[in-house]
C-alpha positions as CSV (number, residue, x, y, z in Angstrom):
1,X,-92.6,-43.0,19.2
2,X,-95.8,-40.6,18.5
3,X,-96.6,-37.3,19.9
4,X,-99.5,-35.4,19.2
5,X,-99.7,-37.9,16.8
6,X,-96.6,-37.1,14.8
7,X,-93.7,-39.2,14.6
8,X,-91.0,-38.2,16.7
9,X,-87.2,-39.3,16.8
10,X,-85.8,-40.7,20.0
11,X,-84.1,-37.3,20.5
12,X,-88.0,-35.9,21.0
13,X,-87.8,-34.3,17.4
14,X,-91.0,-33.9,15.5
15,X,-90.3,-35.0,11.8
16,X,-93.6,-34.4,10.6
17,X,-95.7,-31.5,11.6
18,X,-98.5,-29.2,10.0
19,X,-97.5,-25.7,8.9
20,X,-100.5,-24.2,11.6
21,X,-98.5,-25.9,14.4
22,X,-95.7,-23.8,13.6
23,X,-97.2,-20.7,13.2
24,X,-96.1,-18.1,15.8
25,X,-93.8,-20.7,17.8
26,X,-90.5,-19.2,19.2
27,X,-87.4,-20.3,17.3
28,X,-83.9,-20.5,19.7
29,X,-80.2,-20.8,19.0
30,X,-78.4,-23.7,20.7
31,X,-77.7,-21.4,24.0
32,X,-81.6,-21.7,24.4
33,X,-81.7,-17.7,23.4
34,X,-84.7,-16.8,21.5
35,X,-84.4,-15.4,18.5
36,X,-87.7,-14.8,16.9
37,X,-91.0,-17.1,15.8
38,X,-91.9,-18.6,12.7
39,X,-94.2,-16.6,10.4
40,X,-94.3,-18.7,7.9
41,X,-93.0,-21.4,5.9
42,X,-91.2,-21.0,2.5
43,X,-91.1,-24.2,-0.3
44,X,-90.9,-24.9,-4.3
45,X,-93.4,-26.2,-6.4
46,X,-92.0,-28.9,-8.2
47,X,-93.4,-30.6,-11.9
48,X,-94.9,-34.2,-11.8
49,X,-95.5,-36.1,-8.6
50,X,-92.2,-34.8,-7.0
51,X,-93.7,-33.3,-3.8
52,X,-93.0,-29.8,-3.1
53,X,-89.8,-29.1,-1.2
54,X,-89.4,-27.3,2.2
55,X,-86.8,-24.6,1.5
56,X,-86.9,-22.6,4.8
57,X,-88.5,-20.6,7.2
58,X,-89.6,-16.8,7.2
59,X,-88.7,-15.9,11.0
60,X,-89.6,-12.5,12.6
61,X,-86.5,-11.0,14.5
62,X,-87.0,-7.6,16.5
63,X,-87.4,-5.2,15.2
64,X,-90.2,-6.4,13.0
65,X,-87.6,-8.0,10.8
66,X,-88.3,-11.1,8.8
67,X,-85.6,-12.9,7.6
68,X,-85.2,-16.1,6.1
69,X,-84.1,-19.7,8.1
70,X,-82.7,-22.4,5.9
71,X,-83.9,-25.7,6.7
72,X,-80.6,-26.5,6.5
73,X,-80.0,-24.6,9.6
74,X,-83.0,-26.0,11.9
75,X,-81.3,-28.2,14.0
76,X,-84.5,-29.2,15.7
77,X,-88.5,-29.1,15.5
78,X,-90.0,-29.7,18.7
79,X,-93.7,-29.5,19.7
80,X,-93.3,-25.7,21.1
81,X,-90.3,-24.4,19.5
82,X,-87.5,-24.5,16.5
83,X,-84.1,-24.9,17.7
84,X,-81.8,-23.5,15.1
85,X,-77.9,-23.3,14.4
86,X,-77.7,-19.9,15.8
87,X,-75.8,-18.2,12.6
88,X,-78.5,-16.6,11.0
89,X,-78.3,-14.5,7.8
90,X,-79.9,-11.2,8.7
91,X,-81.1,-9.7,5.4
92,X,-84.5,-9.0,5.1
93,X,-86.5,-12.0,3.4
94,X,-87.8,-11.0,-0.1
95,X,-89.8,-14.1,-1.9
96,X,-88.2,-15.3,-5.1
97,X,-89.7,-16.4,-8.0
98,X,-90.5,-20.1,-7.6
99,X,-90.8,-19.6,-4.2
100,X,-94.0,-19.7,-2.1
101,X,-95.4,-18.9,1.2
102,X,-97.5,-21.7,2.5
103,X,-99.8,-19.8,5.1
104,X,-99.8,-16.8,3.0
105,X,-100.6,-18.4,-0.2
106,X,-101.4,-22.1,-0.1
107,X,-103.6,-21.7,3.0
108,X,-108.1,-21.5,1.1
109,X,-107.0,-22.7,-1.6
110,X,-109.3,-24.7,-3.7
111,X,-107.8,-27.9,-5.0
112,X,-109.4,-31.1,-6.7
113,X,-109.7,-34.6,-5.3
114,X,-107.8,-36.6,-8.0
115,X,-110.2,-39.8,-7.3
116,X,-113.5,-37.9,-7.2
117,X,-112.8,-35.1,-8.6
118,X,-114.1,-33.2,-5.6
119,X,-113.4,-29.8,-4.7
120,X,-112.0,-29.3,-1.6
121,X,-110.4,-26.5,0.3
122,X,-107.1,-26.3,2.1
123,X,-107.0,-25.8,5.5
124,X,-103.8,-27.2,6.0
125,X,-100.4,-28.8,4.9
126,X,-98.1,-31.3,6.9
127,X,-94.4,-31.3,6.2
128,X,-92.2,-34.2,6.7
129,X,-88.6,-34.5,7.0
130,X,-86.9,-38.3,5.2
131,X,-84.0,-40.1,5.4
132,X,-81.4,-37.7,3.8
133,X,-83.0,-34.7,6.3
134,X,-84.4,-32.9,4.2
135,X,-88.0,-31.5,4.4
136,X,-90.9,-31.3,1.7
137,X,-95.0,-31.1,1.3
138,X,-96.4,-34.7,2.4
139,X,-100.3,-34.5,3.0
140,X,-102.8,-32.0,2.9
141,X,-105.7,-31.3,5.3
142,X,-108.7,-30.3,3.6
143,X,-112.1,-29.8,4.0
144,X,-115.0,-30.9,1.9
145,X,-118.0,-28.7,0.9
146,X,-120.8,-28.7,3.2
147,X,-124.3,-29.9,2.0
148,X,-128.0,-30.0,3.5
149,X,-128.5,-28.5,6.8
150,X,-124.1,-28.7,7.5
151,X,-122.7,-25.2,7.6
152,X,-119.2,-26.8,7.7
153,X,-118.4,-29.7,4.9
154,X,-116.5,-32.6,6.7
155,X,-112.4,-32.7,7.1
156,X,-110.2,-34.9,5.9
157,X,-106.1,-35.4,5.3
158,X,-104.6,-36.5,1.8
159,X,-101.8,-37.4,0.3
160,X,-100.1,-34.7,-1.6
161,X,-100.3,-36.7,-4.5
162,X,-104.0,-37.0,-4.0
163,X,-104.9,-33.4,-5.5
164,X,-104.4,-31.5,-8.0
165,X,-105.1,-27.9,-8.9
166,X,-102.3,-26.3,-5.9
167,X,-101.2,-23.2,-8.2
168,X,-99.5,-20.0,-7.2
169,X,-102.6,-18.0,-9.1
170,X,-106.1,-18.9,-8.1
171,X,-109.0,-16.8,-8.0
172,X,-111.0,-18.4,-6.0
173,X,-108.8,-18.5,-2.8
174,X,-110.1,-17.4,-0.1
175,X,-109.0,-16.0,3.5
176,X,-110.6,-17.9,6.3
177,X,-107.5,-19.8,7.1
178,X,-105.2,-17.2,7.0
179,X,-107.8,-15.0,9.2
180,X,-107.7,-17.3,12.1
181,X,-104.0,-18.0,12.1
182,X,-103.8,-13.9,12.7
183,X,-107.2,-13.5,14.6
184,X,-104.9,-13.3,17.8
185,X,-101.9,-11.0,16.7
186,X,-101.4,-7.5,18.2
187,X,-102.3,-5.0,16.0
188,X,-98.8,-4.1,15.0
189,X,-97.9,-7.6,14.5
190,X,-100.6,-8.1,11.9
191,X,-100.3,-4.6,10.0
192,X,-97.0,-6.2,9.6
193,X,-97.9,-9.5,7.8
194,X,-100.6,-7.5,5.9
195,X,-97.7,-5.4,4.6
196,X,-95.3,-8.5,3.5
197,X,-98.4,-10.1,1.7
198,X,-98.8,-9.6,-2.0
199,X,-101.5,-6.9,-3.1
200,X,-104.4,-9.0,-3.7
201,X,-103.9,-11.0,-0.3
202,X,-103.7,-7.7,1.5
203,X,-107.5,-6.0,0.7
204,X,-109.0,-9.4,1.1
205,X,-107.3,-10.3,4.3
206,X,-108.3,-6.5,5.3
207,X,-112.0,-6.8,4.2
208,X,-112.2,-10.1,6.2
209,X,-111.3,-7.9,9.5
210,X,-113.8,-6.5,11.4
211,X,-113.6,-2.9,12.0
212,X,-112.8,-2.4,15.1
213,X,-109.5,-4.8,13.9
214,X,-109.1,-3.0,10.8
215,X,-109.3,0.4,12.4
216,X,-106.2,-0.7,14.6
217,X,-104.1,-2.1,12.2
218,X,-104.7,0.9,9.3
219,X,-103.3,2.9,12.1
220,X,-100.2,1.0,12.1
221,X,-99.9,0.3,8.4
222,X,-97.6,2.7,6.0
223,X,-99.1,4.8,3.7
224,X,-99.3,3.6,0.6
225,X,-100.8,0.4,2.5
226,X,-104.1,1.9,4.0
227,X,-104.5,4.3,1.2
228,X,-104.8,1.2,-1.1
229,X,-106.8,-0.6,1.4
230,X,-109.3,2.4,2.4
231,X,-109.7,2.6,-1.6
232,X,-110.9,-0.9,-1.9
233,X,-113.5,-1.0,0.7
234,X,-116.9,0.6,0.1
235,X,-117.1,4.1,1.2
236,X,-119.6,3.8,4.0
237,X,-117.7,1.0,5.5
238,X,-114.4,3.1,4.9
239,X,-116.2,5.7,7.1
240,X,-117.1,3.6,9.7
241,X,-113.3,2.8,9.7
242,X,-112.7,6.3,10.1
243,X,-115.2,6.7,13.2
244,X,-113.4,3.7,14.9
245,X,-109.8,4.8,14.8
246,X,-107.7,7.4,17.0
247,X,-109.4,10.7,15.5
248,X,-105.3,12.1,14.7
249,X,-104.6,8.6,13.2
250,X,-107.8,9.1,11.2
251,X,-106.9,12.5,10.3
252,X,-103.9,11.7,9.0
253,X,-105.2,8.8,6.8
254,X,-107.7,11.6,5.3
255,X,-105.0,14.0,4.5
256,X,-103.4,11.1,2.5
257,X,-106.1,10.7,0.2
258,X,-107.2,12.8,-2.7
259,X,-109.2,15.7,-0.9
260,X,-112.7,14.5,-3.2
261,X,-112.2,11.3,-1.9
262,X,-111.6,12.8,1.5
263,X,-114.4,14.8,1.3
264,X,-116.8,12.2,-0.2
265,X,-115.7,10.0,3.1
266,X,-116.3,13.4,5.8
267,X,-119.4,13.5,4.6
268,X,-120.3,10.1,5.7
269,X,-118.7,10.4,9.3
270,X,-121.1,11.1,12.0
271,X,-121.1,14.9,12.2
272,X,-119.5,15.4,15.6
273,X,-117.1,13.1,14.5
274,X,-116.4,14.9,11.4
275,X,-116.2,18.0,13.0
276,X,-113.2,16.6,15.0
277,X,-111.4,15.4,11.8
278,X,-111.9,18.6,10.0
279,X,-110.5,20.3,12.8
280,X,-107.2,18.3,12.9
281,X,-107.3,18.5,9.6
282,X,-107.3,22.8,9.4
283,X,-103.1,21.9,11.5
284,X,-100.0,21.2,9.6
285,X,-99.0,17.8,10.0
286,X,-95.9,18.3,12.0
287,X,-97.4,20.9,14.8
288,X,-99.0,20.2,17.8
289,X,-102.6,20.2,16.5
290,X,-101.6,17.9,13.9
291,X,-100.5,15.7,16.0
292,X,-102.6,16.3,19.4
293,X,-105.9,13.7,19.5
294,X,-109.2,16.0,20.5
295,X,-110.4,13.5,23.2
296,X,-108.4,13.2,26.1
297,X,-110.0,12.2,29.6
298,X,-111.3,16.1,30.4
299,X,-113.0,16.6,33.9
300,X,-114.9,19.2,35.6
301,X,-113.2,21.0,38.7
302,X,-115.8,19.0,40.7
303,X,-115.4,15.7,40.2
304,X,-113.5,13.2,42.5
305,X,-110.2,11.4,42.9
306,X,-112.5,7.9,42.5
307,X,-114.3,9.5,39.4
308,X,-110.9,10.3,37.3
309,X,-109.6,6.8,38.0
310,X,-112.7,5.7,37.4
311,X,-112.3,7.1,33.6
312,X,-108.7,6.5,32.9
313,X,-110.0,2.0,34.0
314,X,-110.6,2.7,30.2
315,X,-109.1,-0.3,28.5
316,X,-109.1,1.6,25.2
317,X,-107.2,4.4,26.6
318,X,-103.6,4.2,25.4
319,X,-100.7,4.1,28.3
320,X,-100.0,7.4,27.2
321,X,-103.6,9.1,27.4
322,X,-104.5,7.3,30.7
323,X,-101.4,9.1,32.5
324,X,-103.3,12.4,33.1
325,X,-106.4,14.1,33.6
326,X,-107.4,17.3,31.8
327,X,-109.5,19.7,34.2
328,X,-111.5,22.5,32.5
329,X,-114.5,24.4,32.7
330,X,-117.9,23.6,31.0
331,X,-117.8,22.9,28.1
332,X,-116.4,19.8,28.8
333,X,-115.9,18.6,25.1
334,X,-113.0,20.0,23.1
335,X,-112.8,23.0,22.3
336,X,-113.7,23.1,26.1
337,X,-114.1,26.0,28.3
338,X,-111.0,27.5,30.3
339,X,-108.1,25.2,30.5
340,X,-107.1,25.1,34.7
341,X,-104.6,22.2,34.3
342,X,-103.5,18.4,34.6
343,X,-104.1,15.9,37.4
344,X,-101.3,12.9,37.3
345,X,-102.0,9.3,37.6
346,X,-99.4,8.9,40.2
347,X,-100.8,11.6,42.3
348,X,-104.4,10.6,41.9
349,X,-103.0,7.0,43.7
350,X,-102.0,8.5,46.1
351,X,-105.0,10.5,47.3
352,X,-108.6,9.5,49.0
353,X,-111.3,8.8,46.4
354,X,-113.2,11.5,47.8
355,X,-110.5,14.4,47.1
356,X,-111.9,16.7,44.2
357,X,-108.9,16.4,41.3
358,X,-109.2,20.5,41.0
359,X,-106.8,20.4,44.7
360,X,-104.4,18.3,43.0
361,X,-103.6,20.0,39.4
362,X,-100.1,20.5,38.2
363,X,-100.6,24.1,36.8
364,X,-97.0,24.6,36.6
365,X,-97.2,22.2,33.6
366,X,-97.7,24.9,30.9
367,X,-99.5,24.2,27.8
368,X,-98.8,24.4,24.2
369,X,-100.6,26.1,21.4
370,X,-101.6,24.3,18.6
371,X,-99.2,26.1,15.7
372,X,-96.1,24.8,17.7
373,X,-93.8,22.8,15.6
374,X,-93.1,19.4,15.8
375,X,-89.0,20.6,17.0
376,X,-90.8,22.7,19.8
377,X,-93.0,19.9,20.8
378,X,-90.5,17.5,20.8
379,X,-87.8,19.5,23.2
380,X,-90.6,20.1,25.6
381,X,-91.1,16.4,25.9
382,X,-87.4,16.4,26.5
383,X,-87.1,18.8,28.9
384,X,-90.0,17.8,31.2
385,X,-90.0,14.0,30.8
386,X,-93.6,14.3,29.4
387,X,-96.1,11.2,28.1
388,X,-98.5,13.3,27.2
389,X,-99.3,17.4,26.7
390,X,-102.3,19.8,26.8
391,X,-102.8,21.8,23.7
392,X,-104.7,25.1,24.0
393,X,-105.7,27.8,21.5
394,X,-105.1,31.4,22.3
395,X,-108.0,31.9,25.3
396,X,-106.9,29.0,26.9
397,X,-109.4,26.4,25.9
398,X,-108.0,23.2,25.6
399,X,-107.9,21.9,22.1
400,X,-106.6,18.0,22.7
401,X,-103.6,16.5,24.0
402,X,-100.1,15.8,22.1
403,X,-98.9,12.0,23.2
404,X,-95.2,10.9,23.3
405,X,-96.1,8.2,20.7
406,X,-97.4,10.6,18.3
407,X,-94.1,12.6,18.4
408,X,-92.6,9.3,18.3
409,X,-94.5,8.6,15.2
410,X,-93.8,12.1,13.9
411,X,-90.2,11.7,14.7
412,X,-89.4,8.7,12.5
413,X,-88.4,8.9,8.7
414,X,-91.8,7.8,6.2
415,X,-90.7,3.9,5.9
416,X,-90.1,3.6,9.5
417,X,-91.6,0.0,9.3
418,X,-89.3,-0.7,6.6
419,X,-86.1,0.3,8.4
420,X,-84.2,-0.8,11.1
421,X,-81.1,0.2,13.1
422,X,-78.7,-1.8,11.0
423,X,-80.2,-0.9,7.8
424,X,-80.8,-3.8,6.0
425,X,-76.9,-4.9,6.5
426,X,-76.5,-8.7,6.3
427,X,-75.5,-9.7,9.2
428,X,-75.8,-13.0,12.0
429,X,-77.4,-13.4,15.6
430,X,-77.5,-15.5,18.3
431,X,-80.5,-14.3,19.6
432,X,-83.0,-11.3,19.6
């Protein structure tokens, strides 16, 4: 029986499937309980004209885990999902020698048509599962190069057997694949496979973003990650970078670097832009205004109910910053004129679009100055059930707002994204 033209077992098992099938698909135990989604897939290079050998999945787990999946312990591959064993080991996967990631590295490679010696470029590799049940490599899809007035060469499947050149070092492998089997990931999600990719992989897959994308995910990324990425580009696309990410987030990135470097970057910023960073930049990391972003949604006293929801539509606003409205005096750009308080979302709903937002301010919501530490801060949150916080210097201009994901941020030991609540403890699960 076929499906999607793959052979299929009368149970409705695929057992032959390419690797960009199974990219992002959920993976369940036997109750039907997810437990995560296929990131990629793990197999061994073997001498002579043994095919390689499927060893296992790399599955993502919450939080942000990846762990390894034996094939031995996929009980089922099925057009939209893996159905596993449910006893999972827990330990965060770590790639052995031998060992090799087929989207992360096998995926642009350039390889040689055995019978033509053509060179041709991987786009693809199909697994297929024999009679003992176990898995390995069995044909390649690959594309030609394109000639004349053809941007894109023609496509074709192989044999495994039918190239040769598949090797674990390869300077001319590129990213396009790889690109579009992450184009859709959140932000988070794909800071996290830049992080698990080797070096090299890393500042290619990140120069192949554009920078609205990159911008997201370097604000995401741990330190040593966007510092070596930021180093790689070319400074003035490292400073439009810069310009596109949350000014605090870009702050922080700059205090990271070596202050000429830093500089050398400022100094290619748009001015105004600049003038933000450097400003952020004059705060201590863990106060207020070294966490607080200098562009909340700041109104006039004048302007309406329908105007402030108007402004906080903003699909680039976070959750966070969209909650309230900051009302001030002219000017209206930070540092603005007098600070005269916040207008809540849930309060704005709940008025006519013609109200003026200066009848409707919380002023019992008192601000805090910009020297506050991040213990200060973080007990005010607390204490108030706050998402977000105006932060004003001594004659009451407001200065920027502190969010709760900042403190969050702020909150959380340096190799948060490498931790987890159990620590890295082996352990099993029958779901997420």
């Amino acid at each position: 029986m076929l499906r999607d033209g793959y052979p299929a077992d009368m149970s409705g098992a695929l057992t032959r499937v390419f690797i960009a099938r199974l990219a992002g698909i959920a993976v369940f135990d036997p109750r039907g309980d997810q437990v995560g989604k296929v990131r990629d897939v793990v197999v061994t290079l073997r001498h002579g004209s043994h095919a390689p050998r499927v060893l296992g999945l790399v599955v993502e787990v919450q939080p942000r885990r990846r762990i390894f999946c034996p094939m031995t312990r996929v009980t089922n591959i099925d057009a939209g999902a893996v159905v596993t064993t449910g006893l999972l080991n827990m330990r965060r996967f770590e790639q052995r020698a031998g060992e090799t990631l087929v989207l992360g590295e096998l995926l642009d490679k350039r390889v040689t048509m055995l019978e033509s010696g053509e060179q041709v470029t991987v786009q693809d590799v199909g697994i297929q599962q024999d009679r003992t049940r176990d898995w390995s490599v069995s044909r390649i899809f690959v594309r030609k190069a394109g000639s004349g007035f053809r941007r894109r060469g023609e496509t074709l499947v192989v044999e495994w057997s039918a190239v040769s050149g598949l090797s674990l070092v390869d300077p001319q492998q590129g990213v396009e694949s790889l690109l579009a089997t992450v184009e859709k990931m959140r932000a988070a999600d794909l800071a996290n496979v830049l992080h698990e990719l080797s070096p090299k992989r890393r500042i290619e897959l990140a120069a192949a973003l554009d920078d609205e994308k990159l911008a997201d995910v370097l604000e995401e990324l741990p330190e040593d990650d966007r510092i070596e990425i930021v180093a790689s580009l070319e400074a003035e696309r490292a400073a439009d970078i810069l310009e596109e990410m949350d000014p605090d987030d870009a702050a922080d990135l700059l205090s990271e670097l070596d202050p000429v470097a830093a500089e050398a970057l400022l100094a290619l910023v748009e001015p105004d832009d600049a003038e933000d960073l450097r400003r952020l930049l004059s705060y201590d990391d863990y106060t207020a205004g070294g966490m607080m972003t200098p562009e909340p949604v700041i109104l006039p006293p004048d302007a309406t109910v329908a105007e402030a929801l108007a402004r906080i539509r903003d699909s680039d606003l976070s959750p966070s910053l969209a909650a309230q409205v900051y009302v001030v005096r002219a000017p209206f750009e930070t540092p603005t004129g007098k600070y005269l308080g916040v207008a809540h979302f849930q309060r704005l709903l709940r008025e006519p679009p013609s109200t003026l937002v200066s009848a409707m301010l919380d002023d019992a919501l008192e601000p805090i100055g910009p020297s506050a530490p991040l213990s200060q801060v973080t007990r005010y949150f607390a204490t108030y059930n706050l998402v977000a916080l105006p932060v004003v210097d001594e004659n009451d201009h407001l200065l920027g707002a502190v969010t709760v994901d900042d403190v969050v941020d702020h909150m959380l030991p340096d190799n948060w994204r490498d931790s987890d609540a159990e620590h890295d403890e082996e352990g099993v699960t029958h779901g997420p």
